[in-house]
N, C-alpha and C positions, 0 to 999 in steps of 0.2 A: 654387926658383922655383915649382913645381909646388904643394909646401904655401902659400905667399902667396895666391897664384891661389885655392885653395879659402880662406881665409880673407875674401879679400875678395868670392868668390861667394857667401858661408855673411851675409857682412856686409851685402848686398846685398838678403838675403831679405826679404819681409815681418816686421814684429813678430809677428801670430799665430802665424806659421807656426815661427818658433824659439822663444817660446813652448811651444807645444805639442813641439814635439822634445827642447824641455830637459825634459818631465814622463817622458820612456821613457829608463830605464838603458841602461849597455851591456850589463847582463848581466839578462834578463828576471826570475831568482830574489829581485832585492832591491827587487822590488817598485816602486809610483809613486813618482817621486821629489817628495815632498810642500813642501820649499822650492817648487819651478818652481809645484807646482799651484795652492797658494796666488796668486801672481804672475800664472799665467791664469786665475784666477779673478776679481782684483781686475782684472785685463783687460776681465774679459770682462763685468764689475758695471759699471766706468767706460767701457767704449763699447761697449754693445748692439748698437749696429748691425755689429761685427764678429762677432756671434754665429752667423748663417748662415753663413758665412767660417772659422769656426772648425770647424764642424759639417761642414762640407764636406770641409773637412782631416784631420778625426779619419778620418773616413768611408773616405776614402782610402786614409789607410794603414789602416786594421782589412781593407780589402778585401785589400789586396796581403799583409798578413800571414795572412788566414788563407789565401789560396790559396799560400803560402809554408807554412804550416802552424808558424806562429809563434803557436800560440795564447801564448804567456806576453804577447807584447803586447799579444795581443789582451782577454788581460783587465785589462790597464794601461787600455787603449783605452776597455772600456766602464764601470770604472772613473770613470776621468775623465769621461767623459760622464753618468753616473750625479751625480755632485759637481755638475755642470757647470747638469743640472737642478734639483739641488734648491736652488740660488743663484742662480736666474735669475728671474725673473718679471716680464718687462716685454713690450710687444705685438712684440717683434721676435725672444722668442723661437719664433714661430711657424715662419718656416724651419728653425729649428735641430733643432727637433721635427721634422718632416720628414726631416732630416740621420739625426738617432737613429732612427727609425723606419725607416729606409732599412739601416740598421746592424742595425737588430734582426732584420728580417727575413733581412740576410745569414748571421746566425747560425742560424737556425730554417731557412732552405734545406742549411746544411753537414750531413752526416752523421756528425757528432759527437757523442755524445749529451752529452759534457761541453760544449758550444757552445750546444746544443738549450736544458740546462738555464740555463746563460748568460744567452743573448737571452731566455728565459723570466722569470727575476728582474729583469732592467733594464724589462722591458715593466712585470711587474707594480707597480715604482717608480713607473714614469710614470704608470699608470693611477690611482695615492692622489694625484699632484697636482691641486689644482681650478685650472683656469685663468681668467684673470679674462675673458676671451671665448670665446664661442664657434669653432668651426673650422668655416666652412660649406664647405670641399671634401675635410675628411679623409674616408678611409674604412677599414674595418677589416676588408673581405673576405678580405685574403689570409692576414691573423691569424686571424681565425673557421675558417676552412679548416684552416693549418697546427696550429694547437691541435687540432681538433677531431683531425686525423689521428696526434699523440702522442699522443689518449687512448688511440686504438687499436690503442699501438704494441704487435711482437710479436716482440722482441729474443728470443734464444733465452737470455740471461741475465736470471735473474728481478729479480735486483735492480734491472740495469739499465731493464731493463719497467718496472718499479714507479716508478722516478724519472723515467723519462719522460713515463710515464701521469699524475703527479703533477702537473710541471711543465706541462701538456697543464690539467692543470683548473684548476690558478692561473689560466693563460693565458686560458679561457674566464673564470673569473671575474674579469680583470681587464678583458676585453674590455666584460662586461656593464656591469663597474661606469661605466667610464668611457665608453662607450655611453651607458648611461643619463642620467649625470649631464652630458653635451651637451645642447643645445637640440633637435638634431638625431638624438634616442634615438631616432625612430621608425624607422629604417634595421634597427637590430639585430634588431627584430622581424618584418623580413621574413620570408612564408615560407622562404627561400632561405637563411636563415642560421637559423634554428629548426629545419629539418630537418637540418642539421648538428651544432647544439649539443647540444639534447634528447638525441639519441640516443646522443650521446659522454657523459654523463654515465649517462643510465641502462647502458650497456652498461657501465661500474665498477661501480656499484650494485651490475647482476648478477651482475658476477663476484665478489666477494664472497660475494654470497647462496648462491651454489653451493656456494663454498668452507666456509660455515657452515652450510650443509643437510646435507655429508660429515659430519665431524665438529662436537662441540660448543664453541661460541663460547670462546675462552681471553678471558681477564681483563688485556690489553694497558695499557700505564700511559701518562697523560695523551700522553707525548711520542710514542710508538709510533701513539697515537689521532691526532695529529698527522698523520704520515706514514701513515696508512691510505686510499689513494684512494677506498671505499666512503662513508669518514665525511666528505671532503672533498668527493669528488660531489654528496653529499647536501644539505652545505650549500649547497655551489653553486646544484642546482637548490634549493633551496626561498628563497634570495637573488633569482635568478630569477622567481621565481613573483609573489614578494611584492613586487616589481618591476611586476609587469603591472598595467595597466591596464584601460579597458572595452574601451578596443578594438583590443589585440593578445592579449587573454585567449586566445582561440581559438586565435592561430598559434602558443602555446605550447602548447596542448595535443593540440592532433590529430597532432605527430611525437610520442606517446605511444602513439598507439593503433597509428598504424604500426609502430611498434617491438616493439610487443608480438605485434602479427601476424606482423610479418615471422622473430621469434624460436619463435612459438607457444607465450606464455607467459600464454595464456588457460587450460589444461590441462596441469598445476595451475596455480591462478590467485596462490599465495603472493605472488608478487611482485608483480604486475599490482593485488593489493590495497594492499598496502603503499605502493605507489606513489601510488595515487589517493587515500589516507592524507592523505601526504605534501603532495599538490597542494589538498585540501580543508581543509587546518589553516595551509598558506602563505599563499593566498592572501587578498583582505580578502573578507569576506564577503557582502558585496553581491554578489560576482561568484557567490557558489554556486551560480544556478542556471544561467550558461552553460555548468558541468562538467557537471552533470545533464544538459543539452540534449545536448550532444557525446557522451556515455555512451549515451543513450534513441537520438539518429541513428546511431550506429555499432552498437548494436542489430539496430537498422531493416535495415542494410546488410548484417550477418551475421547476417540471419533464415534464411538457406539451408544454416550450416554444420551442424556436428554438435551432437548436443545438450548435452556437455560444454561446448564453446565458450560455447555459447549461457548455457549455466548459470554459466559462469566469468564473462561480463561483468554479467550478474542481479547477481551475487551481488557485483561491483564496486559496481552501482549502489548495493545495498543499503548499501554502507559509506559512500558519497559521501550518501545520504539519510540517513543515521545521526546522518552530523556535522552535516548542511545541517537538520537539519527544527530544530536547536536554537537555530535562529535563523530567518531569512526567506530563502525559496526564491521566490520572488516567485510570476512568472505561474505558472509551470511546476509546481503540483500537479497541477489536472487533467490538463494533457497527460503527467505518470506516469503516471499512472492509465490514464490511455487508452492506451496506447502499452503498457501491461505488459496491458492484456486484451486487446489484438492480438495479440501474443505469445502469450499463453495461449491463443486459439483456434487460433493456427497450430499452437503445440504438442500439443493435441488432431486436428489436421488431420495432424499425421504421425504418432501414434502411432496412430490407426484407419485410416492407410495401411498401415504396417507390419504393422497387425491383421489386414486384406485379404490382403497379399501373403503372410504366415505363414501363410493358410488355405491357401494354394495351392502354398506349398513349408517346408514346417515344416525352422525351421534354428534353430544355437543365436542368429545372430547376430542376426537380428529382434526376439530374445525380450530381446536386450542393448539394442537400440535403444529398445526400448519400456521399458525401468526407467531407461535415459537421458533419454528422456523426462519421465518424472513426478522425477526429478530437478531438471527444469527446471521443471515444476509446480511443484514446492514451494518451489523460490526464488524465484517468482513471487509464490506466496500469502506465503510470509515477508517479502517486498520491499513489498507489498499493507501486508498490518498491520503491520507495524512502521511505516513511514509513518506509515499513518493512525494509530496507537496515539499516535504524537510530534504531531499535530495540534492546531492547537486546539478548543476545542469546534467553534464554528462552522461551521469548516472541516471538521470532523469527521463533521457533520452530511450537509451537505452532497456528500461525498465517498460517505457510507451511501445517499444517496440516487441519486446517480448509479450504485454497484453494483447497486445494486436495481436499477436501471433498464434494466441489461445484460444479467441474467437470463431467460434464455428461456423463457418457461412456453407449452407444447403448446396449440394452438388459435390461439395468436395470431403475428400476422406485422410487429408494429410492433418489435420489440426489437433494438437495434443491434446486437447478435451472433444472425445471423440462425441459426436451427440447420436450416435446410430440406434443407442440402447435408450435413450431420452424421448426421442420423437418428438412433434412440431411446436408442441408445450413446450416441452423440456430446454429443447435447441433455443426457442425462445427467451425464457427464463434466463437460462446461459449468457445468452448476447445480451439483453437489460442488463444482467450483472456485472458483466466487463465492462460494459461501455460506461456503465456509472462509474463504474471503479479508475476507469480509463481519465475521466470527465475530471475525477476530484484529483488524480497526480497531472493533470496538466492546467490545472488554475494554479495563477500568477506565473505560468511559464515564461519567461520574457527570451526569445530568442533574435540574435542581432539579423539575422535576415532569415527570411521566411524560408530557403532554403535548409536551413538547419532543423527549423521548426518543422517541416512537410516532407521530408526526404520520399522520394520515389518509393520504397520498399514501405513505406508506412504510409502514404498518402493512398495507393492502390486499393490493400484491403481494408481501410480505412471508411473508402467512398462507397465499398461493396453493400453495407446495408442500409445505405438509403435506396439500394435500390430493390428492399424488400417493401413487401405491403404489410408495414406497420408503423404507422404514423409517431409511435412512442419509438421507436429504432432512429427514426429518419431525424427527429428531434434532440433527438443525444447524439447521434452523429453533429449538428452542426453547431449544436451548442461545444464538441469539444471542435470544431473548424475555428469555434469566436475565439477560444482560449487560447488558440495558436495564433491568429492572424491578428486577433487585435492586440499590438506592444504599448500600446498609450493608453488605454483606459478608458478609451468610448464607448464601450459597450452599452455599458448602463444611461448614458445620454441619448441613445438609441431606442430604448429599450420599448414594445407597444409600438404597431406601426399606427403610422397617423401622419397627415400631411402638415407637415412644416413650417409655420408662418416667417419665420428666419431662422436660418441655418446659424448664422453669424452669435444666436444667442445660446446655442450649445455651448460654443468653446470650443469647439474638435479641436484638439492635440495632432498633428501630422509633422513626418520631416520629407525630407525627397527622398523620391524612388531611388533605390541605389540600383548600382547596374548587377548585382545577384537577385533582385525581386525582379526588376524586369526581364534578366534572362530568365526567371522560375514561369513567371508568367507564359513566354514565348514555349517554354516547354510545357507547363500543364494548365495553363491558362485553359483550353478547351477543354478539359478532364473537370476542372470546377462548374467550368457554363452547363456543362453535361448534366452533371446532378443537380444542379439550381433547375434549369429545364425539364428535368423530367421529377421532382421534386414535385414541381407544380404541377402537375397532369396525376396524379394520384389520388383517385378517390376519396379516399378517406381521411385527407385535411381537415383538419380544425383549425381554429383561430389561431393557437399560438406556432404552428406550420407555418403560416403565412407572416407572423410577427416575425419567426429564426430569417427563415427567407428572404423578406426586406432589409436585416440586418445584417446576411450572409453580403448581400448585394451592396449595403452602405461600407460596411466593415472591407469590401476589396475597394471601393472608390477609395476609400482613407489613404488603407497600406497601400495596395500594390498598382494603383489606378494613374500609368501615364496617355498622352492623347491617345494611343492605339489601342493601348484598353478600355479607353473610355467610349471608344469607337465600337468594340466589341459586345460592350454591356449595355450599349444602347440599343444593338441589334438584336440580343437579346430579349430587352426589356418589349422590343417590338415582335421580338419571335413569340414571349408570354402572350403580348395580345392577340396575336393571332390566333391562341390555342382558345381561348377565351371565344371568339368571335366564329370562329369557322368548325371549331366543337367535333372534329375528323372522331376524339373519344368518347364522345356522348357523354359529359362531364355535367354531372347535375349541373342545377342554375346555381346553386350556392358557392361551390368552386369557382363557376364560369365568372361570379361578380368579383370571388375574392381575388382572381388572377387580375381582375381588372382592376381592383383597388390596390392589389401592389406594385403593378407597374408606374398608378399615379401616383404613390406614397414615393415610390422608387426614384421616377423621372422628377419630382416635384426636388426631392432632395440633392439628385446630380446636379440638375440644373443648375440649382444657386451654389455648389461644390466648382462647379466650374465657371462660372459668373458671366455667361454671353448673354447679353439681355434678349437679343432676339427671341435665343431659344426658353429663355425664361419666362419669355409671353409669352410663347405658343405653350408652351407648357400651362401657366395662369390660364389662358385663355379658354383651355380647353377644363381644368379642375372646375372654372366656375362655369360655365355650361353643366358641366354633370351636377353642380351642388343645385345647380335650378331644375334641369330637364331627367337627370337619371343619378340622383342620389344614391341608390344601389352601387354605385362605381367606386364609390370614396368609403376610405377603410372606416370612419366616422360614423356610417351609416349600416357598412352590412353586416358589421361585425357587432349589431347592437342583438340583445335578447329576438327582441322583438324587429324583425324587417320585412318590408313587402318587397320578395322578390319578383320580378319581372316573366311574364310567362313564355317571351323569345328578346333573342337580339338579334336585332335588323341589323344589317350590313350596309344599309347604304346611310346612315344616321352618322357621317365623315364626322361631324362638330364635337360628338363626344369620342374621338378617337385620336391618339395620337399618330401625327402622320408623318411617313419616311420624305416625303417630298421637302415637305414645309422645317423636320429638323436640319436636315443636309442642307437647304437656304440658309437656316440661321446660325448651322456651323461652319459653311465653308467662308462666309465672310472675315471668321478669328483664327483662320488659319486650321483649320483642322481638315485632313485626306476624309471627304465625305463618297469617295468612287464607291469606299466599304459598302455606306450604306446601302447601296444600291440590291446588293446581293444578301439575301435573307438569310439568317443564322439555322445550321443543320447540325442537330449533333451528330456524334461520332459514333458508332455501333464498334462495342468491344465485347471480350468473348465475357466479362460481369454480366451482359443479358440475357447468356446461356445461363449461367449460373443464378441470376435473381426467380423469385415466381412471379415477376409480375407478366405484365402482357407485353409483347416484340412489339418493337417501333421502328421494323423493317418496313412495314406496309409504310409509315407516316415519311420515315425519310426518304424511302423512295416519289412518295407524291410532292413532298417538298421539289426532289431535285429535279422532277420533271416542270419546274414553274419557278426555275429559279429567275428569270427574267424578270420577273411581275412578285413585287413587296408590297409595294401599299394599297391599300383597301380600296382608293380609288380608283385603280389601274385593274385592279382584277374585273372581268365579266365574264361572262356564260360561254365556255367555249364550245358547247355542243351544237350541233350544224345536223338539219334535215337529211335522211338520206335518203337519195332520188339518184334515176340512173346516171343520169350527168356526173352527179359526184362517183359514181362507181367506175364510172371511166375515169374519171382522171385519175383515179387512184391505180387503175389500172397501168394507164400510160407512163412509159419510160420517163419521159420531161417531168413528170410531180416525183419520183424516184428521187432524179438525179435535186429536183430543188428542195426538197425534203432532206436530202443528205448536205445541201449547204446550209441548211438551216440548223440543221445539227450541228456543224464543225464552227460557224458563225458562233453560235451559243459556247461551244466549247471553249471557243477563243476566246471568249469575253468574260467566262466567267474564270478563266488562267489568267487574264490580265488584272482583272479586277479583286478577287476573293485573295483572302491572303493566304503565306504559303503554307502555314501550320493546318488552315483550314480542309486544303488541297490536299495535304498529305495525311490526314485523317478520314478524308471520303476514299482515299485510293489503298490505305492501309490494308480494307479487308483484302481486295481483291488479289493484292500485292500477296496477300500471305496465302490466301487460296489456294494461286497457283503456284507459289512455292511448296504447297503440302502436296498438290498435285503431282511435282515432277517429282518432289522428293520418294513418293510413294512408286512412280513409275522406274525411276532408276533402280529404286531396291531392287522393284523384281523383274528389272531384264537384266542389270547390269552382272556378272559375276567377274570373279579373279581369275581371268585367259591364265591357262599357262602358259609356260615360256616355250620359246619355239625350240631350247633341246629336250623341251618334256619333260625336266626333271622335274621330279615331284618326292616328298617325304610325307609320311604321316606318324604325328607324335599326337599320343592323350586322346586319338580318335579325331584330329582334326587335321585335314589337309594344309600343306604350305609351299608353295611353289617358291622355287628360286630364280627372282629376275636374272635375267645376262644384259650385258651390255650392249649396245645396238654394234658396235665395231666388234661384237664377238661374233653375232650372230650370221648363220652359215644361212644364205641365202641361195634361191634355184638358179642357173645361169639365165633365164627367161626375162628374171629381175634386176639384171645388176646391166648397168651400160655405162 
């Protein structure tokens, strides 16, 4: 009676429902029974609407089995439900999803880790279904959660770890995918579920990276590569990445920086690099400069930590600018720029604190903070030009103009890195750092005429600190002069001055002057001879001072050197010796030989650049006199360790000097205007030598110009004369008056004939402006606003305004009119 009974309650049940009972064996080991499945499947094809129904059922018994701990049904259960989805596709399997979903996460709550792995594979099934509508109330928080928390998992069994942690980043990657590919993707990019994900993948990543930083990486074969969560994270996030859009770009990447802080894996930065690798080659590239942006703000934010920090995220940005500048970084060039010369002064701002506080307790660890420091310097200046180096011209340009712009030069109070709170250190510090930084975005510059490359507004304060007394200033100035002026690549055939046995076996590259370098030249031509000239006359030279200098001098012969410059740079090269010879600065003997060894490295080079044999034996003629009689002269000799400098220079020893008489012989035969020569090269006094410290060279160019007549060495003598009464009369007398004043106007003449005209208008310049400030200052204050002759007057806002009349208005006295 009792079996009838259950026979006819068993006959009573729903069709799904025995259905589905007939698909689970009595004995869990032999697996689904595949007749019944077939049968709920074609069930469940020919009426969908029992599919929620069905899902409810399976759902059921998977619950009671597994708190029964009947896993063998239970993977009959997800099994069948697995089959269930991949043969379903119609709008009512949307409950039944829900069903599953309710199932899966009952697996991923049990403490199973064979369960865990389980509901891990079924989810990631459903996530490769496209569904033909959208779900607008699923959601996927408890997934994102549970995944994120089996990345982490930390089984005291490794294996088991492994397969968990595995299953953990399926999860997330299947979360993403089918996230994304809803309507309703923007959920997953919450921050709230990105600060979950993010970190569950890099924290694999790292572990990995630890385990491969012990020992060296083993050669694991395709399927092992497979099961390695380091290689599976990876793909994950960079699937992730390449995923995002404009505008959740950001909430994927700031749980980055978090992660990296919260682990402190800014020092060392190995990974924290790799990483931003990773995120700058995913993503599409339109988005590179919101990584830049993020990288430059979280800078900003850890401007207070240590200077390793600081230098581990530089040296990220540097790799994110690496990959970014090979394409378009949009707005965000200038503000690198900007944002890394903040930094730079802050970093200058701590290590002359540290400098301070060392004076007052000398310890080892201040002395560590401060090479911490210039650590951070240099992956600034490195971040600096590499950049700028990937730019493109224009931008290039541009960029040079704005460092310059930041450079603080002594006198003045306009420059965005103010140096007033720094002092003479600090200002220092500053200008090294720019100019290096300067140096490295203008290597391999190629600009098609030098005008492009020198523009006026950048050549100016450009030139300003060579004309400080510091010999490392004056050297990076003209090393960045090489990077613009030389377009062909002679630099380095140049390089180390030394006299020349043939020119011919360099190679020098040159094309013709076009007519924009020679107009550059007639315009600033004299602004270069300026600082080459006073260049030399500076104390504190060393060797490689004098090597830039000779090369500054070979490097304009190249480019921009036609016969009127060449004429120019010869009067110069004769203006150095003179400084050398007649010593107006009291120039130790060691300067005084090396001015004299560059002008023969100089002239020995021009010579054969321009190929007049004359002058290329008086040239020869006079290098081998010095290699016999005054070795001290040639670059060969003074610039060795060891040299016996000479205790004076005689002036009348003609043989070892190059003389103005004898080159103007040997160039006016080949055509070249030698009247030049005749008139000694003066530079220019600009208001740069208010503003430099070093010493005025009012006193020298005034005694030049009084002796403009007399150049070479052999024409000068002693022009002082006894005074006895005879001369006091004449000086007294009208007649020496009046022939004194022709000798004046004589001189004047001849040196307006002869001196050329850019030269003229740089000696008259100052005076020119003088008495322009002169009147301008006089006019102010006598001139005022007459009012008008009917007197009318208003006053608005406190200021007077007279109203002109017309002259045919005005009523005039009858005294005046006729």
């Amino acid at each position: 009676l009792s079996a009838g009974v259950c026979c006819c309650c068993a006959a009573l049940r729903p069709r799904y429902k025995r259905l589905v009972d007939n698909i689970f064996p009595e004995d869990p080991k032999d697996g689904l029974v595949k007749a019944d499945m077939e049968k709920l499947t074609f069930y469940a094809v020919s009426a969908p609407e029992k599919l929620d129904r069905i899902g409810a059922y399976l759902a059921e018994r998977l619950t009671r089995d597994v708190a029964r701990h009947r896993y063998g049904y239970v993977l009959i259960a997800m099994e069948a439900l697995d089959q269930l989805l991949m043969a379903c596709h119609s709008q009512s399997i949307k409950p039944f999803v829900e069903s599953f979903l309710h199932m899966v996460a009952k697996l991923l709550e049990s403490g199973e880790p064979k369960l865990q792995v389980l509901g891990t594979n079924s989810f990631v099934k459903f996530a490769n279904i496209e569904e033909d509508t959208p779900s607008y109330h699923r959601r996927y928080d408890f997934f994102v959660s549970r995944f994120s928390a089996m990345c982490h998992s930390c089984d005291p069994d490794p294996e088991i770890q492994n397969e968990i942690r595995i299953a953990g980043i399926r999860g997330i990657q299947g979360v993403v995918r089918k996230a994304v590919n809803d309507e309703l993707r923007a959920t997953i990019w919450e921050p709230q579920h990105m600060d979950k994900i993010v970190p569950s993948l890099l924290f694999n990543m790292q572990k990995i990276e630890d385990i491969d930083r012990i020992g060296p990486p083993s050669s694991p074969t395709v399927g092992v590569k497979e099961e390695n969560p380091s290689v599976l994270a990876e793909n994950c996030f960079r699937e992730l990445l390449g995923r995002a859009t404009y505008g959740n770009m950001n909430n994927a990447v700031r749980p980055v920086f978090a992660h990296l802080d919260h682990h402190r894996l800014w020092d060392p930065n190995e990974f924290a690099v790799s990483c931003f690798k990773i995120i700058m080659y995913s993503i599409q590239a339109q988005y590179s400069h919101h990584v830049i942006q993020e990288i430059l703000g979280h800078l900003d934010v850890r401007k207070r930590d240590s200077p390793r920090v600081r230098a581990g995220i530089i040296q990220v940005l540097l790799e994110a600018v690496a990959i970014a500048a090979k394409g378009s970084i949009g707005p965000t060039v200038l503000e690198v720029f900007n944002t890394l010369l903040k930094h730079l002064r802050i970093s200058v701002d701590f290590e002359l604190g540290d400098r301070r506080s060392s004076s007052e307790s000398t310890t080892l660890s201040i002395s560590s903070k401060e090479s911490d420091e210039r650590i951070v310097q240099n992956a600034i200046i490195q971040t600096i030009g590499f950049f700028g180096s990937n730019l493109p011209d224009y931008q290039r340009s541009e960029i040079m103009m704005f460092i310059m712009s930041k450079v603080p030069v002594l006198g003045t109070t306009s420059q965005s890195l103010d140096p007033s709170n720094l002092g003479d250190l600090g200002t220092r510090r500053i200008q090294i750092m720019l100019l290096r930084s300067l140096l490295m975005v203008t290597s391999g510059y190629k600009a098609t005429t030098i005008s492009n490359a020198l523009p006026a507004p950048f050549l100016d304060p450009l030139l300003s600190p060579s004309l400080m007394e510091d010999s490392e200033l004056r050297q990076l100035v003209l090393e960045i002069l090489h990077n613009l002026i030389d377009r062909h690549d002679n630099r380095a055939k140049l390089r180390g001055i030394r006299i020349i046995p043939d020119v011919s076996d360099l190679k020098i590259k040159r094309d013709k002057i076009s007519r924009q370098d020679v107009s550059f030249m007639k315009k600033h031509g004299q602004q270069l001879y300026r600082h080459i000239y006073l260049g030399c006359k500076e104390e504190d030279n060393v060797q490689k001072n004098f090597e830039l200098l000779f090369t500054s001098l070979a490097l304009t012969t190249i480019e921009l050197a036609n016969e009127e410059v060449v004429i120019d740079l010869i009067r110069l090269a004769i203006a150095l010796q003179d400084i050398a010879i007649i010593n107006e600065d009291n120039l130790p003997m060691f300067n005084r030989c090396g001015v004299m060894a560059l002008v023969a490295a100089y002239l020995n080079f021009l010579s054969q650049m321009i190929a007049v044999p004359a002058f290329c034996q008086h040239v020869s003629k006079v290098i081998e006199t010095r290699s016999v009689e005054a070795a001290y002269f040639l670059p060969e000799t003074i610039f060795k360790d060891k040299c016996n400098l000479p205790k004076s220079l005689e002036k009348d020893q003609t043989d070892l000097f190059f003389l103005t008489n004898k080159i103007a012989e040997s160039l006016g035969g080949s055509g070249y205007n030698v009247e030049r020569l005749t008139v000694p090269y003066v530079p220019q006094v600009t208001d740069e030598d208010r503003l430099s410290r070093r010493k005025s060279i009012v006193d020298t160019v005034s005694l030049q110009v009084d002796i403009l007549s007399g150049s070479s060495i052999e024409d000068k003598v002693d022009n002082t004369e006894e005074i006895t009464f005879e001369a006091l009369k004449k000086a007294i007398d009208n007649n020496g008056l009046e022939e004194q004043e022709k000798e004046k106007r004589r001189l004047v003449i001849e040196k307006f004939q002869k001196a050329p005209f850019e030269e003229i208008a740089a000696q008259c310049e100052t005076k020119a402006n003088l008495l322009h400030d002169r009147l301008a200052q006089i006019l102010e204050l006598t001139i005022r606003p007459p009012p008008s002759p009917s007197g009318a007057m208003t006053i608005t806002a406190g200021h007077a305004h007279y109203h002109s009349v017309p002259v045919y208005e005005m009523k005039f006295p009858d005294l005046c009119v006729y």
